[in-house]
C-alpha positions as CSV (number, residue, x, y, z in Angstrom):
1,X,141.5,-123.1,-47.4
2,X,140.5,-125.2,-44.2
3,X,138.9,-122.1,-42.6
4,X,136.8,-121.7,-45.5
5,X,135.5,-125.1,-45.0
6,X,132.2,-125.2,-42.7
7,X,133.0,-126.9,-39.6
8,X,130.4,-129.8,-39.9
9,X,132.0,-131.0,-43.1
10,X,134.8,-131.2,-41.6
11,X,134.1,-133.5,-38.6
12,X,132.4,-135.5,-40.9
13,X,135.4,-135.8,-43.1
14,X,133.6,-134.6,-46.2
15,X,136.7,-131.9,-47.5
16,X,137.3,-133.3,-50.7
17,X,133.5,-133.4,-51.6
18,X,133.2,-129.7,-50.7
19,X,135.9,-128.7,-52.5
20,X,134.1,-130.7,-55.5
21,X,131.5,-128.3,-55.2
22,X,130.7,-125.2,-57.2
23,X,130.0,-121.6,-55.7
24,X,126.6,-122.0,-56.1
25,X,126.5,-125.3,-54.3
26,X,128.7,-123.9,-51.5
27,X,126.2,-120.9,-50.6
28,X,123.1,-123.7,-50.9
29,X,124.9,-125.5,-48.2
30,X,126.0,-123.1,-45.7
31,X,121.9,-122.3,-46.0
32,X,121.4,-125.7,-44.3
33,X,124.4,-126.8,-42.9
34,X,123.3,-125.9,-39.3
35,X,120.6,-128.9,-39.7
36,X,123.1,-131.2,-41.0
37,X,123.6,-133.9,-38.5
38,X,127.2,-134.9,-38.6
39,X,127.1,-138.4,-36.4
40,X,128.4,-139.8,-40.0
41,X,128.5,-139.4,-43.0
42,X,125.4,-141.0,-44.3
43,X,123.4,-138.8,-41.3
44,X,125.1,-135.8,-42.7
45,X,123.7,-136.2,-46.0
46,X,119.8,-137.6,-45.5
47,X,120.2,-134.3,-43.0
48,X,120.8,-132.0,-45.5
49,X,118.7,-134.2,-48.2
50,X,115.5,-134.1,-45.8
51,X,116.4,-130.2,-45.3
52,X,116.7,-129.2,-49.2
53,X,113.8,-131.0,-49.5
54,X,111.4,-129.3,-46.8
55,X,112.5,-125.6,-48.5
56,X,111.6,-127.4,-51.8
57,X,115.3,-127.0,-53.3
58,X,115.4,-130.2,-55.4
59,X,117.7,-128.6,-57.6
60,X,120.5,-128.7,-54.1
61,X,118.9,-131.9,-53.3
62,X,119.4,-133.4,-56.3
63,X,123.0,-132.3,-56.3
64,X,123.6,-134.3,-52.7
65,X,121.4,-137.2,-53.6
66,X,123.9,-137.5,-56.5
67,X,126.8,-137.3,-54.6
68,X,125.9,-140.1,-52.5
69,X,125.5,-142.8,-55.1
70,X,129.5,-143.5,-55.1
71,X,129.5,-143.9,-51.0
72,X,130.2,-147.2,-49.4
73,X,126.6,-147.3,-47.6
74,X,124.4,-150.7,-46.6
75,X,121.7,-151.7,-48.4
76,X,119.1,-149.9,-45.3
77,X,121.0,-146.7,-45.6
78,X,120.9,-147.0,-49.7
79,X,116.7,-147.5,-49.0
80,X,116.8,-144.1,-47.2
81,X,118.6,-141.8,-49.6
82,X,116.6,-143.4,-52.3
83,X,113.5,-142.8,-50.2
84,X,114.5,-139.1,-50.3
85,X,116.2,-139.1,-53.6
86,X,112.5,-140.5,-55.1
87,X,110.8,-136.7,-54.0
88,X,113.7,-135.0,-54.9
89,X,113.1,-136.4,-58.6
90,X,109.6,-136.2,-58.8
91,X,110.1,-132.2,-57.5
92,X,112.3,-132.1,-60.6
93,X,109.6,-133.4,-62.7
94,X,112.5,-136.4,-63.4
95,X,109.3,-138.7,-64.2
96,X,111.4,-141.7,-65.4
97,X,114.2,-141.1,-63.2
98,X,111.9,-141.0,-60.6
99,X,109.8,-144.6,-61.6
100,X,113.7,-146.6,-61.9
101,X,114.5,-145.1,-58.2
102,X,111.3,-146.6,-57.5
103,X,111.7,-149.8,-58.9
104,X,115.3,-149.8,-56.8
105,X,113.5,-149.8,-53.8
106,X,111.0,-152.2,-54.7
107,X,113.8,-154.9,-55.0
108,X,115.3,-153.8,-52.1
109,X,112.0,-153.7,-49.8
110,X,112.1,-157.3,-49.1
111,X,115.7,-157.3,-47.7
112,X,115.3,-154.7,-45.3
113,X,112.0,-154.8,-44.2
114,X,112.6,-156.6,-40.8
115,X,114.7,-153.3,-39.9
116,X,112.1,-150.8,-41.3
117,X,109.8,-151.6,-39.0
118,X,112.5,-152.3,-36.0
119,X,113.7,-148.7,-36.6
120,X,109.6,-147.9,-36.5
121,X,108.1,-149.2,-34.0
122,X,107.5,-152.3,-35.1
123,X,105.5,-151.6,-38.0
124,X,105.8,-150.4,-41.3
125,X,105.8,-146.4,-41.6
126,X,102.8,-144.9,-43.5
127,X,105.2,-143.0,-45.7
128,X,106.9,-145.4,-48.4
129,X,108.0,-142.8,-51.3
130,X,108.6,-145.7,-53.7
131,X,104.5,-147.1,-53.3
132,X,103.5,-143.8,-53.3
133,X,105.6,-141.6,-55.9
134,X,105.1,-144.7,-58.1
135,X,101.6,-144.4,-58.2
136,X,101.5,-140.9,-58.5
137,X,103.6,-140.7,-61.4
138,X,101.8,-143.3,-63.5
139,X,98.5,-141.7,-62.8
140,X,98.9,-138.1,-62.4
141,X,101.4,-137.5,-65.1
142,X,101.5,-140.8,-67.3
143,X,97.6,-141.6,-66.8
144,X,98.6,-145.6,-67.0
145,X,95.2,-146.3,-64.7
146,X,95.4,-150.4,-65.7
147,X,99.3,-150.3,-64.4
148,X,98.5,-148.5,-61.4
149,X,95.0,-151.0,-60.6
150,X,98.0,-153.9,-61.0
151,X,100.9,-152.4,-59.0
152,X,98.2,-151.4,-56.2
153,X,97.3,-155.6,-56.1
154,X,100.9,-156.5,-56.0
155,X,101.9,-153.9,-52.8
156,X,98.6,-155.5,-51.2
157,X,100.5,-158.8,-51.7
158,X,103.5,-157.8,-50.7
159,X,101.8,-156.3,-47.1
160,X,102.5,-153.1,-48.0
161,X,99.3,-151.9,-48.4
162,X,96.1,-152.7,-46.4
163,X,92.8,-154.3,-47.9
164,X,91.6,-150.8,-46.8
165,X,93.9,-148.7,-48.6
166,X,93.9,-151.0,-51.7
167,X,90.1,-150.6,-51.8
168,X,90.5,-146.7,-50.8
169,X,93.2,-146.1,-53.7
170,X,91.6,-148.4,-56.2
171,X,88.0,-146.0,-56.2
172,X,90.5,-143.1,-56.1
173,X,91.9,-144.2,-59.3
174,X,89.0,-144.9,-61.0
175,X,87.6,-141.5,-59.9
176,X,90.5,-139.7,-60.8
177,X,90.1,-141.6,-64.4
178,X,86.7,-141.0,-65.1
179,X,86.9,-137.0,-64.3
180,X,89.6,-137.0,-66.6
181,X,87.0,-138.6,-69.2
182,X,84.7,-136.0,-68.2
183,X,87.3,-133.5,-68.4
184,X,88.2,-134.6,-72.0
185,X,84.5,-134.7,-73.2
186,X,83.9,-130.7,-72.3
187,X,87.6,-129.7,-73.7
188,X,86.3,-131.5,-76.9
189,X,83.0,-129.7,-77.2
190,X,84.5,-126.5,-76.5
191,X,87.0,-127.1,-79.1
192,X,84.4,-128.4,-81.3
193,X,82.5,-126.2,-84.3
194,X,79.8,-123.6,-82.0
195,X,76.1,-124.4,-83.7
């Protein structure tokens, strides 16, 4: 049995969770297990996480973001899988799932922020998938354009998003709401009786 078990699961100590997995899962992760980094186990998995997603396989993704949840990782390293695990839903269409993994992260944020930006440079990283995906969920597939004007104000408050940005994403919103008006107006005349 320990022959059939790829070598970087192995040095990372993960038999038992392979052995969890189905056939299915197995062949998924011998298609990525070269880029799986196996310094530990949390590396291992945001490896693999970060690779599933890149190929667009949320459904693999989702299976390893899962698998994580009962791991004895830090608050920082939590952040991270949840950072990925945030994509992964919103790939799935998991819309709600998605918006709690958010809000996670959001209560989080505040803990961890001093070794964000150590681990960056100094400065916060452009990419935060639970500011982002959050606003792209409630306007793109929920339409909630008042929520999304509030929750842009309260990540400018927090620091996490420039004056510049909030102004940028605010008239991005508002466009994005009025071409949607637009778009409803022609749908209902084309609908509508001919005359």
């Amino acid at each position: 049995m320990t022959s059939d078990i790829p070598v970087k699961v192995q040095e990372v100590g993960l038999e038992d969770w392979y052995g969890s997995l189905n056939d299915m899962d197995r062949v998924k992760l011998k298609k990525y297990i070269d880029k799986a980094d196996t310094s530990s186990v949390f590396s291992f998995f945001l490896s693999l996480i970060r690779a599933a997603i890149a190929d667009e396989n949320y459904r693999f993704g989702l299976t390893l973001c899962v698998a994580t949840s009962t791991m004895p990782f830090d608050m920082y390293q939590r952040f991270l899988i949840n950072e990925e695990f945030i994509d992964v839903l919103v790939g799935r269409e998991m819309y709600n799932d998605a918006k709690n993994v958010c809000n996670i992260n959001l209560e989080i944020f505040p803990e961890i922020r001093g070794r964000i930006e150590e681990e960056n440079g100094g400065k916060l990283p452009e990419r935060l998938a639970f500011r982002n995906r959050y606003i792209d969920v409630i306007v793109g597939v929920e339409y909630a354009y008042d929520e999304a004007f509030e929750m842009l104000k309260k990540y400018n408050s927090m620091g996490i998003l420039t004056d510049e940005d909030l102004e940028y994403r605010t008239n991005s919103i508002r466009t994005h709401r009025l071409q949607r008006s637009f778009d409803g107006v022609y749908t209902y005349r084309k609908k509508g009786s001919e005359s």
